[in-house]
C-alpha positions as CSV (number, residue, x, y, z in Angstrom):
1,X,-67.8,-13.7,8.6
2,X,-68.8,-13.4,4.8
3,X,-70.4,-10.1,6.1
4,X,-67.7,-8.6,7.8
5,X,-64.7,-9.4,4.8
6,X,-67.1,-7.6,2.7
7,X,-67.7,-4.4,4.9
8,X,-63.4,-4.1,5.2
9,X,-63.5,-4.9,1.6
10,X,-65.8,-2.4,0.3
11,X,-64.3,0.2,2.7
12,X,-60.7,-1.0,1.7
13,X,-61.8,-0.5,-1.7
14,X,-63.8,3.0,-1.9
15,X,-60.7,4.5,-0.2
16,X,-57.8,3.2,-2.9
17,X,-60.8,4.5,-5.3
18,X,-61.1,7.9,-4.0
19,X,-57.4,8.3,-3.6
20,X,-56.4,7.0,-6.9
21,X,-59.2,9.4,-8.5
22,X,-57.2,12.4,-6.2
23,X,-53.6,11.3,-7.4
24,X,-54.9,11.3,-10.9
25,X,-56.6,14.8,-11.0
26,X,-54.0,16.7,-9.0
27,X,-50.7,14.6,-11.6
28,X,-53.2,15.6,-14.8
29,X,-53.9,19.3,-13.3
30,X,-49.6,19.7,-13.8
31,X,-49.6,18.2,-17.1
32,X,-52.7,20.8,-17.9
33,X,-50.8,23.7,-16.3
34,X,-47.3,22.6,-18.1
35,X,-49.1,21.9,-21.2
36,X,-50.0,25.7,-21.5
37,X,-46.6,26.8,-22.0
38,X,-46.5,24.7,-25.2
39,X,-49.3,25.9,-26.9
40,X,-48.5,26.3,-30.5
41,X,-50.6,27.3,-33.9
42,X,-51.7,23.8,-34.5
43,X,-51.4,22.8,-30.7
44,X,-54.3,24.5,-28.6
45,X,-57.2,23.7,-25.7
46,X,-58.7,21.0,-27.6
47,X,-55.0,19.4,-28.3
48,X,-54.0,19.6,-25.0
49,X,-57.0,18.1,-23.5
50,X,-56.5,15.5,-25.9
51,X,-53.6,14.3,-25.4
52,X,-54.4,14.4,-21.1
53,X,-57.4,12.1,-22.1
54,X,-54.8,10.2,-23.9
55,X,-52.2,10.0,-21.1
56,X,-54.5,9.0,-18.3
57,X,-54.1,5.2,-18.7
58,X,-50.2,6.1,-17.4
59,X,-50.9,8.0,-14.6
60,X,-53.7,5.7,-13.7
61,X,-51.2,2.8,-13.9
62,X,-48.4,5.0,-11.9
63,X,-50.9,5.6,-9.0
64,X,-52.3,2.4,-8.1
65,X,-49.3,1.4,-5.7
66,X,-49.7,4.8,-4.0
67,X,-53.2,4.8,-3.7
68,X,-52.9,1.5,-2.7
69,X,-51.3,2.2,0.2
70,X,-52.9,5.6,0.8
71,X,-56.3,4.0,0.6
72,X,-55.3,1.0,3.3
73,X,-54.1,3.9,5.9
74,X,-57.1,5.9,5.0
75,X,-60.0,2.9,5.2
76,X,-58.2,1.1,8.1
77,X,-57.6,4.3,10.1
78,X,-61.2,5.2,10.2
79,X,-62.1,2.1,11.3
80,X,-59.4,2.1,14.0
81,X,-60.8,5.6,15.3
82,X,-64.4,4.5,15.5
83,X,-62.6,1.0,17.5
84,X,-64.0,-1.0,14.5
85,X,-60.9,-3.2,14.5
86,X,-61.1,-3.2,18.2
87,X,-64.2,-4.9,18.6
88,X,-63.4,-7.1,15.7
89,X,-60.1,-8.6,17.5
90,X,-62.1,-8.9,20.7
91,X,-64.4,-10.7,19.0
92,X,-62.1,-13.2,18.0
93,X,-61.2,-12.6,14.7
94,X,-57.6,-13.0,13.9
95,X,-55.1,-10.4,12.4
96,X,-54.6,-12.9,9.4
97,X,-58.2,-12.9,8.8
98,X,-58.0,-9.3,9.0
99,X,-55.3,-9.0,6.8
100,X,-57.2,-11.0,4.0
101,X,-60.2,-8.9,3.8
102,X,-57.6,-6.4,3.0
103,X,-55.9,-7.8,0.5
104,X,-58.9,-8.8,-1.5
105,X,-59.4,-5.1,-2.9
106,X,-55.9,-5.0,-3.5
107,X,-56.0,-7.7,-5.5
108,X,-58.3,-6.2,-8.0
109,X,-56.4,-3.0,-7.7
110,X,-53.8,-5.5,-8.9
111,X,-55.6,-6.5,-11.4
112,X,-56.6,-3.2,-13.0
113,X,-52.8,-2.4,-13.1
114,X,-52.0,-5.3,-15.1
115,X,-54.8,-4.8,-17.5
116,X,-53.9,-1.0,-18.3
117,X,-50.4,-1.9,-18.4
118,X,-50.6,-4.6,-21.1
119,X,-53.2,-3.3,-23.1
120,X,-54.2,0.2,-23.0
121,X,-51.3,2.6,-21.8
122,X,-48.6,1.5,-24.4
123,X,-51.4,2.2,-26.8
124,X,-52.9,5.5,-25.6
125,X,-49.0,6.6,-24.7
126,X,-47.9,6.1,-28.4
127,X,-50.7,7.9,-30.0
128,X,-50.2,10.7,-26.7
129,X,-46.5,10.9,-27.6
130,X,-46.9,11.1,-31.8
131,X,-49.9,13.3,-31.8
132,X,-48.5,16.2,-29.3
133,X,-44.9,16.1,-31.8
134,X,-47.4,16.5,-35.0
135,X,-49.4,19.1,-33.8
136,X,-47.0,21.1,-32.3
137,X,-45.1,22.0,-35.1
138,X,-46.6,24.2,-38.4
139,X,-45.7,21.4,-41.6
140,X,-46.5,17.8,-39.6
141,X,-43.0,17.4,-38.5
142,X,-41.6,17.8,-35.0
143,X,-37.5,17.4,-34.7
144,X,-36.9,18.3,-31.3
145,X,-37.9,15.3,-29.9
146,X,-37.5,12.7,-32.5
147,X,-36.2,8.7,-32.2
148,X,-33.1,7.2,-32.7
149,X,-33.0,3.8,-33.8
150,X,-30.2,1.6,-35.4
151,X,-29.4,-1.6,-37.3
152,X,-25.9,-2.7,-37.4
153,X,-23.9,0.3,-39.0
154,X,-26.7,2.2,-39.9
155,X,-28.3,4.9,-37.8
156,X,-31.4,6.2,-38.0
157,X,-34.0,9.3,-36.7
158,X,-37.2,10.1,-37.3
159,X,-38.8,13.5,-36.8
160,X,-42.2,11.9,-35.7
161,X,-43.5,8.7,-36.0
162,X,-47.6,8.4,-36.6
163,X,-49.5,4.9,-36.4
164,X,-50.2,2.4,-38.2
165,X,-46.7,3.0,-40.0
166,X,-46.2,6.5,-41.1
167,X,-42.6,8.4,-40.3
168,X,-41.5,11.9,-40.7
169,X,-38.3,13.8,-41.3
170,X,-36.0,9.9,-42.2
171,X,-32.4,10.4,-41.4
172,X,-30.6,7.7,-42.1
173,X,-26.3,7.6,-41.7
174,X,-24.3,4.5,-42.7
175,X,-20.8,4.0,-41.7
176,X,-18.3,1.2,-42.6
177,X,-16.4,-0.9,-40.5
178,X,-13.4,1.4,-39.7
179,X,-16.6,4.1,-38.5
180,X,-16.8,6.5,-41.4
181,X,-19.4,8.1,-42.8
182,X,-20.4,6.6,-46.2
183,X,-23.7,7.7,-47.3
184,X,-26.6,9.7,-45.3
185,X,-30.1,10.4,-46.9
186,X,-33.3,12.4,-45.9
187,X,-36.7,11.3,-46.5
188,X,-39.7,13.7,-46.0
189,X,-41.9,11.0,-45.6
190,X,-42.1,7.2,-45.8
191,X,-44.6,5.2,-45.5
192,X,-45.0,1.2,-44.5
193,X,-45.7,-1.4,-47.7
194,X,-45.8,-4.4,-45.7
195,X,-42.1,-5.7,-46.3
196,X,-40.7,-2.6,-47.2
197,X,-41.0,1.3,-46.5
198,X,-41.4,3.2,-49.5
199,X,-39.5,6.9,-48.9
200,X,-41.1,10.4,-50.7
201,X,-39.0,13.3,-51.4
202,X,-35.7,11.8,-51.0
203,X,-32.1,13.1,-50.9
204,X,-29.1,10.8,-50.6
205,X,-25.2,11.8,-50.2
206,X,-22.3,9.6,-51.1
207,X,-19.2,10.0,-49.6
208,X,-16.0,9.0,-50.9
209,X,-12.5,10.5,-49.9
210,X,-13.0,14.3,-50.7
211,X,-15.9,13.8,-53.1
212,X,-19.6,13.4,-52.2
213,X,-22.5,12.8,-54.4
214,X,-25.8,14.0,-54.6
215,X,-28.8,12.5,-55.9
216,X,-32.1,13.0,-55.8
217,X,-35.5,11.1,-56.5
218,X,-38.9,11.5,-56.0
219,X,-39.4,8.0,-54.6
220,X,-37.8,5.1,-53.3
221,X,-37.8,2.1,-51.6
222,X,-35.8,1.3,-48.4
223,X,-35.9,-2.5,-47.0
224,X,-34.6,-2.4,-43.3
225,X,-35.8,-4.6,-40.3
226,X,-37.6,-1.9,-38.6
227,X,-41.7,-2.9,-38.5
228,X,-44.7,-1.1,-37.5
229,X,-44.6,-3.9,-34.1
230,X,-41.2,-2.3,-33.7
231,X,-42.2,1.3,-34.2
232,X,-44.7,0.7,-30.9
233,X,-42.1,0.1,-28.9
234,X,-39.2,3.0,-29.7
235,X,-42.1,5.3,-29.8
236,X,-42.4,5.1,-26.1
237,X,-40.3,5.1,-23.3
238,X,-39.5,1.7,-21.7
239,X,-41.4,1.6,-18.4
240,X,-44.5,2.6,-20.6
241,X,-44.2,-0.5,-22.6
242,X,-46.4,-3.6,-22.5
243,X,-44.6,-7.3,-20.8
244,X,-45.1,-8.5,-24.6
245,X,-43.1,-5.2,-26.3
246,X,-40.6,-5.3,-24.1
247,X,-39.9,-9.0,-25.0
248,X,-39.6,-8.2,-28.0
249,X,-37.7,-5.3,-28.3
250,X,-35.2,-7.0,-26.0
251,X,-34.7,-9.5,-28.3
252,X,-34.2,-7.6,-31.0
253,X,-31.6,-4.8,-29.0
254,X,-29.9,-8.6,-28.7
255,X,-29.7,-9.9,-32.0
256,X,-28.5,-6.4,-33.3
257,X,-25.4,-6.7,-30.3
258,X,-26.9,-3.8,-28.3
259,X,-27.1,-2.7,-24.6
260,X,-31.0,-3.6,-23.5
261,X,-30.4,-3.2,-19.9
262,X,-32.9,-0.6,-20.0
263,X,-35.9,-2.6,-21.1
264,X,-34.6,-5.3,-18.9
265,X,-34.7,-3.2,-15.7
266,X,-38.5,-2.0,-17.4
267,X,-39.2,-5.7,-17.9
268,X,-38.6,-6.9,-14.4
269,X,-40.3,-3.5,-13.1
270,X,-43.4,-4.7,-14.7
271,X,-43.7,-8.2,-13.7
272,X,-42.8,-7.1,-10.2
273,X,-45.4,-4.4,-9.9
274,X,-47.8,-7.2,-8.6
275,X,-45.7,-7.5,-5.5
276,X,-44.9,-3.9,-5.2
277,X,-48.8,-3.6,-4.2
278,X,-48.8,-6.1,-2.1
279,X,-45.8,-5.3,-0.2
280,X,-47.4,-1.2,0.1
281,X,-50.6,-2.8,1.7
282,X,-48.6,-5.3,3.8
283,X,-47.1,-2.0,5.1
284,X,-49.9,-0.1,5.6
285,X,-51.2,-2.9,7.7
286,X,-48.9,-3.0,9.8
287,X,-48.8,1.4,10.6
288,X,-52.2,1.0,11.3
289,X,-51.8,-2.3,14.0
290,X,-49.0,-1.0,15.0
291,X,-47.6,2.6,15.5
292,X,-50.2,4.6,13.9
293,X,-52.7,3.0,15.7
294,X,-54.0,5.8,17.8
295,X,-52.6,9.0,16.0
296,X,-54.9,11.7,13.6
297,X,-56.3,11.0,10.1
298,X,-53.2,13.8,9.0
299,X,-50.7,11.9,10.5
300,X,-51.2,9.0,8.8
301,X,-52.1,10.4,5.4
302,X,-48.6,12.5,5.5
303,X,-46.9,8.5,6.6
304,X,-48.4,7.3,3.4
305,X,-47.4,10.0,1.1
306,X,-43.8,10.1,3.0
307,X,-43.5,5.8,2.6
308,X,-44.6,5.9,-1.1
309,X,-42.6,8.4,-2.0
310,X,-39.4,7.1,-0.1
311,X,-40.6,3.7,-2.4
312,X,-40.3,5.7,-5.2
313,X,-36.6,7.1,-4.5
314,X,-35.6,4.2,-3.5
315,X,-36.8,2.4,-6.8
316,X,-35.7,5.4,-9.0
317,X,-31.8,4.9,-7.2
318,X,-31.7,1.0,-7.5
319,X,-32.9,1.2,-11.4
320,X,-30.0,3.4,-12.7
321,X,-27.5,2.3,-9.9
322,X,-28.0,-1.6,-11.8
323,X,-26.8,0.0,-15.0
324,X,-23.7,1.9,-14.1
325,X,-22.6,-0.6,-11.6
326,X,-23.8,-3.6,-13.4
327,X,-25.6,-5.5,-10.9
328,X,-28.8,-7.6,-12.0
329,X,-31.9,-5.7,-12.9
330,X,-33.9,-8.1,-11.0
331,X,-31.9,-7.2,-7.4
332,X,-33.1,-3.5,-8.2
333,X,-36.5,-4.3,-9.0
334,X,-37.0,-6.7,-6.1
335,X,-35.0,-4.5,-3.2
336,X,-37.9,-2.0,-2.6
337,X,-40.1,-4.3,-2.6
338,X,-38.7,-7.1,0.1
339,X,-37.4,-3.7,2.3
340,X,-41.1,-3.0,2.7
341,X,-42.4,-6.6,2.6
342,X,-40.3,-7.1,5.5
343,X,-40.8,-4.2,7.4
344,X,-44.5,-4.6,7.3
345,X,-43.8,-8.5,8.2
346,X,-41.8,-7.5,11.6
347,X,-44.6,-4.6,13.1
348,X,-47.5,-7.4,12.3
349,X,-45.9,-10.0,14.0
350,X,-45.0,-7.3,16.9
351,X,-48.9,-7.3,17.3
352,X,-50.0,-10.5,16.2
């Protein structure tokens, strides 16, 4: 028996492999062919393959519940063709049995996710994201796609924002209680001291009535809560974060009285991705014992693609729908996932 889970696990395996290496190439091939159109004087070839090195971890970590799934029709169909899983069952081994060999591979596949979710793709995002905005522009600043961030009344962007604790372009606007504008500044540069960022090139306005008041300095210091362990999470959008960032910015969107429904619906994305995989598998299983038994190779690549993207919608509806209609972020996580869980329960036990 040892023998046989390791043949459907090897098989299982080598597919979601192969199909996660395919789902990876085609997705970086776009970025490469989008990537084009941006090319600027400091932004070439070597830039943009760069920063597709760079963003590999994410669409490694995007795939795996696809190819997943893809890989279960794709290893499980073959053997079904060459009757494989016939002469297994006549031999008496059970569907369960079956079904554990398979879930082995997903396991790791599992694995891997949560590995490159926690510790590499928040990292290789932010330096992806902060390098492109740098090199794209002519003078190191990029203000087309800068960051927002904000502590009580104050209100802050940054042009670019460059590891370990460099930022570029500093806005900063500070209103009163009745939401006027007292006193904005601009900052070409400012750099992290450890409790305190010290601002280069700086220009602050101070409104009062009619009147406002320039000054200018060649250096100064500006205390605020924002961290370099901070600037690692705005840096990025949500569902790229890290379990461990995402905790943390919460908590800090919380203590400053702000919406962090967002990260929430991110957070609970994250910690249910395990389950996401499983339930793929569970119903790729059942397609293959069930009605996709007998059909081509074609067919049930084209099922596969058409389930994981219909997974996909589905998830990209429930995520938004939890924030406009306030429903819990963990319903909209978890629905996808228990429609196809169940689904894949019902055909097994149709052939169990």
């Amino acid at each position: 028996m040892k023998k046989l889970d390791r043949y459907i696990g090897l098989n299982v395996l080598g597919a979601m492999l192969i199909v996660l290496v395919v789902l990876v190439f085609l997705n970086n091939l776009f970025v490469f062919l989008d990537q084009l159109d941006s090319i600027r004087a400091h932004y070439q070839l070597p830039q943009i393959l760069k920063y597709m090195i760079l963003i590999t971890p994410k669409r490694i970590y995007d795939a795996i519940p696809i190819a997943a799934l893809i890989g279960c029709l794709v290893s499980l169909g073959s053997m079904a063709g060459h009757s494989e899983l016939v002469v297994m069952r006549a031999a008496g081994v059970s569907l369960s049995r079956i079904g554990w060999a398979v879930i082995k591979p997903a396991l790791l596949m599992i694995v891997g996710g949560m590995l490159i979710g926690e510790y590499l793709m928040p990292v290789s995002e932010q330096k992806a994201v902060t390098q492109r905005k740098i090199e794209r522009s002519t003078d190191g600043r990029y203000s087309d796609e800068g960051i927002w961030h904000r502590e009580g009344n104050s209100f802050m962007f940054f042009n670019a924002v460059q590891p370990p604790g460099v930022l570029y372009g500093v806005s900063r606007f500070t209103f009163d209680d009745k939401q006027r504008l007292v006193e904005s500044s601009y900052a070409d540069r400012a750099t992290y001291q450890g409790d305190h960022w010290l601002l280069q090139d700086v220009k602050n306005s101070h409104y009062q009535g009619d009147k406002v008041t320039t000054t200018r300095s060649p250096t100064e210091d500006w205390h605020a809560k924002l961290t370099t362990m901070l600037l690692k999470v705005i840096v990025v959008k949500p569902d790229d974060l890290s379990i461990e960032g995402l905790m943390t910015y919460i908590g800090y969107l919380r203590e400053q009285g702000l919406k962090s429904g967002e990260y929430v619906l991110a957070l609970w994305k994250k910690i249910l991705q395990p389950l996401s995989i499983f339930a793929l598998v569970m119903i790729g299983m059942s397609f293959i014992f069930g009605p996709l038994r007998s059909v081509s190779m074609g067919l049930r690549l084209f099922a596969g693609v058409m389930t994981g993207v219909m997974f996909m919608m589905l998830q990209n509806l429930m995520g938004p729908a939890s924030l406009v209609y306030g429903f819990s972020p963990i319903v909209a996580a978890l629905l996808p996932i228990a429609i196809c869980f169940g689904i894949g329960v019902i055909l097994l036990r149709r052939v169990a």
